[in-house]
N, C-alpha and C positions, 0 to 999 in steps of 0.2 A: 185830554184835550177835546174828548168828543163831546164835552159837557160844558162846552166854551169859555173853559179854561186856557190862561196864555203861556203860562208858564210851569214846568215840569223839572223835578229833580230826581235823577237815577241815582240810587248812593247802591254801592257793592263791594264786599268783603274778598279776601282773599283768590281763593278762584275762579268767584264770579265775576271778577274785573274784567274778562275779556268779554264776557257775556252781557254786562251793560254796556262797554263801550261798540259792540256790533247792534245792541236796538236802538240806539243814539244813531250811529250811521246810519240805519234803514230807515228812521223817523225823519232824519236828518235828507237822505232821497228820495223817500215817501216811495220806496220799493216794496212790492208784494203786498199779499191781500190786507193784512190787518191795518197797512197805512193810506189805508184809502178814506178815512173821516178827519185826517189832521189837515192843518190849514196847509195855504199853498207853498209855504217861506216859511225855514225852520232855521232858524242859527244856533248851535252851542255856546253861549254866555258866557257860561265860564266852568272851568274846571280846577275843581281842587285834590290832590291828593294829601293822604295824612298816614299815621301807622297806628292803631290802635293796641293798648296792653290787654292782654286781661290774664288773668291768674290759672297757672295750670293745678291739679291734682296734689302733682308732688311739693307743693310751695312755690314754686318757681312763678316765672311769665313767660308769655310769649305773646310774638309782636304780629299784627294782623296790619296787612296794606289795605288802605279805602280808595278808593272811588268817589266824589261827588258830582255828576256831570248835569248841569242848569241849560234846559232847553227852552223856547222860545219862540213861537207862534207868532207870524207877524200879517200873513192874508190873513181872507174870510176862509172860511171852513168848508171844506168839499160836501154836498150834498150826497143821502145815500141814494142808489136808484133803482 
């Protein structure tokens, strides 16, 4: 978004789901340093979850949970200073 883009997608695999869903919340309060160049209004759009297959070693599967989380810039953009 610092490059005045509006719209952002976090997608995250397995255990990194709680760890997209907490930079969405900070992005989403614009708390701490790094959210200090997003705009002023951020809403979550939309979220999707799914389970992805993919093929283990021994022939088998195994099912991976996603994350897709659609964010959304709606002020101007914070100046740096």
């Amino acid at each position: 978004m610092s490059e005045g883009e509006r719209v952002i997608r976090l997608v995250a695999r397995g255990r990194n789901i709680n760890m997209a869903v907490d930079v969405a919340e900070v992005c989403r309060r614009r708390a701490g340093i790094i959210a200090g160049k997003l705009p002023g209004d951020i809403d979550v759009s939309d979220v999707e979850l799914a389970t992805e297959t993919f093929p283990r070693d021994d022939g088998g599967t195994r099912n991976v949970s996603v994350i897709k989380i659609t964010m959304e810039g709606h002020a101007d953009m914070h100046e740096e200073e």
